[in-house]
C-alpha positions, 0 to 999 in steps of 0.5 A, spaced: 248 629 250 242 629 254 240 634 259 242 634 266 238 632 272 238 635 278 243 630 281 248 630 275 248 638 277 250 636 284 254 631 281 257 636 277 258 642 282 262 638 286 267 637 281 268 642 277 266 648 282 259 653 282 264 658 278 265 653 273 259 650 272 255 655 268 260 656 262 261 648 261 253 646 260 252 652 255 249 648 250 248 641 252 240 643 253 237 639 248 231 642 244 224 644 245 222 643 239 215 648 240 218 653 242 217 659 237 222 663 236 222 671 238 221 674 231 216 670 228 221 668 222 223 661 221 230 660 222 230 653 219 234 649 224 231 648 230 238 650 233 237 649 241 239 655 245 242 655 252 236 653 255 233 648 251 229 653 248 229 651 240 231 657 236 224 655 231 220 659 226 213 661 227 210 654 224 214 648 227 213 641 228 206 641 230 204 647 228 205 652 234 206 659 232 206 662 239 205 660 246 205 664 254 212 664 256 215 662 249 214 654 249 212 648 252 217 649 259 215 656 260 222 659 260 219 666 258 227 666 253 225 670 246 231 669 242 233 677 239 236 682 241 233 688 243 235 696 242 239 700 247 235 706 247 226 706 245 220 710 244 213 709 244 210 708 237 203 707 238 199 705 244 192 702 243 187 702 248 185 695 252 184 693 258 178 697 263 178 692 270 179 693 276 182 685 278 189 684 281 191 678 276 195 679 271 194 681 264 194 678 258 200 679 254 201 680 246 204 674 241 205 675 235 201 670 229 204 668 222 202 675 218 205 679 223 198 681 226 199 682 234 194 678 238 192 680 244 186 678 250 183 683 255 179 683 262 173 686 257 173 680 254 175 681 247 180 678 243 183 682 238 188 682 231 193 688 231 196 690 225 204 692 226 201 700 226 197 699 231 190 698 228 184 694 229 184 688 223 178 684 227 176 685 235 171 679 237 167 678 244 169 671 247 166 673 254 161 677 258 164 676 264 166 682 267 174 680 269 174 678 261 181 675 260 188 675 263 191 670 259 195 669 253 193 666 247 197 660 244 197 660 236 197 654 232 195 652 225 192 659 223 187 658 231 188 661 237 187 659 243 184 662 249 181 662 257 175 667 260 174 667 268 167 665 265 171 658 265 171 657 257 176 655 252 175 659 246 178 657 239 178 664 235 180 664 227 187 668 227 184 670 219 177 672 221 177 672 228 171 667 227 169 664 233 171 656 232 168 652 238 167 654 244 168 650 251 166 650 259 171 647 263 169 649 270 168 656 273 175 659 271 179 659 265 186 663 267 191 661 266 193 661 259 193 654 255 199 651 253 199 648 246 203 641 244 202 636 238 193 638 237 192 637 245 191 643 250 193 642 256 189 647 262 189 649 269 182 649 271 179 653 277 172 650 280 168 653 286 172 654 293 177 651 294 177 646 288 181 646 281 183 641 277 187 640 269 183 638 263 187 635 257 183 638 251 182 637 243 184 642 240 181 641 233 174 640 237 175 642 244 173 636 246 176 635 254 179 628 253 182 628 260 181 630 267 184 630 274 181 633 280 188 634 284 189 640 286 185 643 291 185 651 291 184 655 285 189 653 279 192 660 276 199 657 273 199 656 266 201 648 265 209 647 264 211 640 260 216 637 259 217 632 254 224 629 255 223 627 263 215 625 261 212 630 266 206 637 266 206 641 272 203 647 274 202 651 281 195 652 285 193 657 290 193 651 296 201 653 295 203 646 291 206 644 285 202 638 282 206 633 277 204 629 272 206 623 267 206 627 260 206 620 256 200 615 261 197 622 266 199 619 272 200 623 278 206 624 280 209 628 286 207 634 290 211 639 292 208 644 298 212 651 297 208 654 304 204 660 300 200 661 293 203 658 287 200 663 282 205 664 276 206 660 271 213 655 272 219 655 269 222 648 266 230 648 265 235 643 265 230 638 270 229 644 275 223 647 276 223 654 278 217 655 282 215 663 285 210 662 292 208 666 295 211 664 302 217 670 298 220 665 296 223 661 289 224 654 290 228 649 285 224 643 285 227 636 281 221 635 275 222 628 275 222 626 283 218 633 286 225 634 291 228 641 294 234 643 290 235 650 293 230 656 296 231 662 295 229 668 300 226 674 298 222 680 302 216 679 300 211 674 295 213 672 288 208 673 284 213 674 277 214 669 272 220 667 272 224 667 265 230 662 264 236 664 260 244 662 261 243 657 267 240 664 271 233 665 273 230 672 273 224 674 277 221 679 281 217 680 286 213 684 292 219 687 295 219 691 289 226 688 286 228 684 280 233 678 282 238 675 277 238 667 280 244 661 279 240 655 276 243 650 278 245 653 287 239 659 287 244 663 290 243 671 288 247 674 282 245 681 283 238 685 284 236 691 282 230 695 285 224 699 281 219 703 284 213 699 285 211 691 286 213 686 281 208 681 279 208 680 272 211 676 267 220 676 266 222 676 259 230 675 258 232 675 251 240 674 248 242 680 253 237 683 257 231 682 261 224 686 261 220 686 267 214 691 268 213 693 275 206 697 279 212 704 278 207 704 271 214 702 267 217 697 263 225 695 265 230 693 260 236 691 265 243 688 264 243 680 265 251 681 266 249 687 272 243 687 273 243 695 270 237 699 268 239 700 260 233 704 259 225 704 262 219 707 259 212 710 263 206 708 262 199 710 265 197 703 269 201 698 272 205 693 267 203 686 268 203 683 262 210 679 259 212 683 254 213 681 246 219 682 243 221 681 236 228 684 231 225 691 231 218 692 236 218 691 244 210 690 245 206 689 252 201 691 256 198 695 263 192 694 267 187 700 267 190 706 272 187 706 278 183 711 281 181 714 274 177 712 268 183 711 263 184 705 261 189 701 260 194 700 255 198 696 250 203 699 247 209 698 241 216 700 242 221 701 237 229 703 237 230 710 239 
């Protein structure tokens, strides 16, 4: 069955009832066929799950092993299963600056190393204990990094504020080629079929988005849009021929996917400075107007909006037709895909601006309190959180037996920020 669009959802809410919609479009979602799976091993069917996330293994059709927000629609779903209760294992020291954005997150390579990018300009190889297998310098900016790598075909790939796009071997951590692309590289690359597809930021107030080679990081493509810096790490989807991303001009600007014509534009009335999700021809895009809108890929039109008190700053995370998101207003919301009505929230102690992770049951949220959340996706309650020293503002990883992420240096003091490793308590 081929995905809903968003005038089949309005079709279908007017037959069936809102209450009814979600158990019968379960798993009618077909595919994303580069989203890896949270555990790093192949499942060898590329089964899809509910939200068009295909359950693959580290190495699927094109090579991807791992990308920010799990795959090409940036729905931040991992499919594991996550512990009720855990403890720290290791914490491995990482981040040093003072920049608001937020971190860089760990993903996993093939050989099970963790790969993490810092605001030191480092990216480095962790082995599951926590040790160092290779740390290589990619920057001399003093913001460093605050994106994700994407992996694939043994290279990760990664952006600096120096404006570079750097490919660093996974084995060795040699430097592979290095290109500039403008006078910021952000957000994190999305990585489909041997092309990179980046959000670039020039001098203010300017951007623009490069497709790239990604064996010689030749940049094949450029479109100088958007017209403030560009932070939102680009979303495809390839099923409706269309790539998009926020800008902090307050638009979602869209591609063609298959000829890169522009498309539409979408003016949410704030900052749009998250990466957006891409689910069932909904576009979840966070604002800081304290809004979270659904937006129609193919056309650009309002499908709903959603008003919290204060920006959304979070990446959203979609799984079983229910957005999750935070915000400044220091809650976390459970959000109905397909009408953008609240489901529950729940309050943590501090702003909520980084990456929401939902995986079969739960969904982490990390928040400035310093504490990793694991809430219930059926209520919203706290299954367990956990403290750090700074504020959490990295996407966790999980897999079948660890949960890792990431925090920003402690304010007011000279600790650095940490990445660290939960396993099952």
């Amino acid at each position: 069955m081929t995905d809903l669009t968003r005038r089949d959802w309005i079709r279908v809410a007017g037959g069936v009832g809102v209450a009814g919609l979600t158990g019968c479009l379960s798993s009618e979602d077909p595919s994303d066929d580069d989203a890896p799976s949270g555990n790093g091993t192949p499942s060898g069917n590329g089964t899809p799950s509910d939200d068009g996330e295909s359950v693959l293994g580290p190495e699927s059709s094109n090579g991807l092993t791992s990308q920010f927000r799990a795959g090409l629609r940036n729905t931040g779903y991992l499919d594991v299963t996550i512990p009720d209760s855990v403890e720290t294992e290791w914490a491995v020291p990482t981040n040093h600056g003072d920049h608001s954005a937020s971190k860089g997150s760990p993903v996993m390579a093939p050989t099970g190393a963790i790969i993490l990018a810092d605001d030191t300009g480092r990216i480095r190889s962790l082995s599951p204990n926590g040790e160092t297998n290779w740390s290589t310098s990619v920057s001399d900016d003093d913001r460093g990094s605050h994106g994700t790598a994407a992996i694939a075909d043994g290279t990760a790939y990664i952006g600096t504020y120096d404006g570079v796009i750097s490919a660093v071997s996974v084995e060795s951590g040699e430097i592979e080629w290095q290109t500039e692309v403008g006078d910021a590289a952000a957000a994190s690359p999305t990585y489909h079929e041997g092309k990179l597809y980046v959000a670039v930021e020039h001098a203010t107030p300017s951007g623009s988005v490069v497709v790239m080679d990604a064996e010689s990081g030749e940049i094949e493509w450029r479109d100088e849009r958007p017209t403030d810096h560009p932070h939102s790490t680009v979303a495809v989807d390839v099923e409706r021929d269309r790539f998009l991303f926020g800008s902090n001009d307050g638009h979602v600007y869209a591609w063609s996917f298959s000829d890169l014509e522009r498309e539409w534009t979408y003016d949410t009335g704030g900052d749009v400075k998250a990466p957006i999700a891409v689910s069932r021809g909904i576009a979840v895009v966070p604002s800081w107007a304290e809004t979270i809108t659904g937006v129609d890929v193919e056309d650009g039109s309002r499908v709903w909006e959603f008003q919290a008190d204060g920006d959304i700053m979070c990446a959203p995370a979609v799984h079983d037709d229910t957005v999750y998101v935070g915000s400044h207003d220091s809650n976390a919301y459970a959000i109905d895909l397909a009408t953008g009505e609240e489901q529950w929230s729940t309050a943590t102690g501090g702003w909520i601006t980084g990456s929401a992770v939902a995986t079969n049951e739960h969904v982490l949220v990390g928040s400035y309190d310093a504490k990793l959340y694991a809430l219930d996706q059926a209520d919203g309650s706290v299954t367990w959180s956990v403290e750090g020293l700074g504020d959490v503002t990295s996407a966790a990883f999980a897999t079948d037996d660890a949960i890792y992420y990431a925090e920003r240096a402690p304010e007011d003091t000279d600790e650095p920020g940490m990445c660290y490793k939960l396993v099952e308590a």
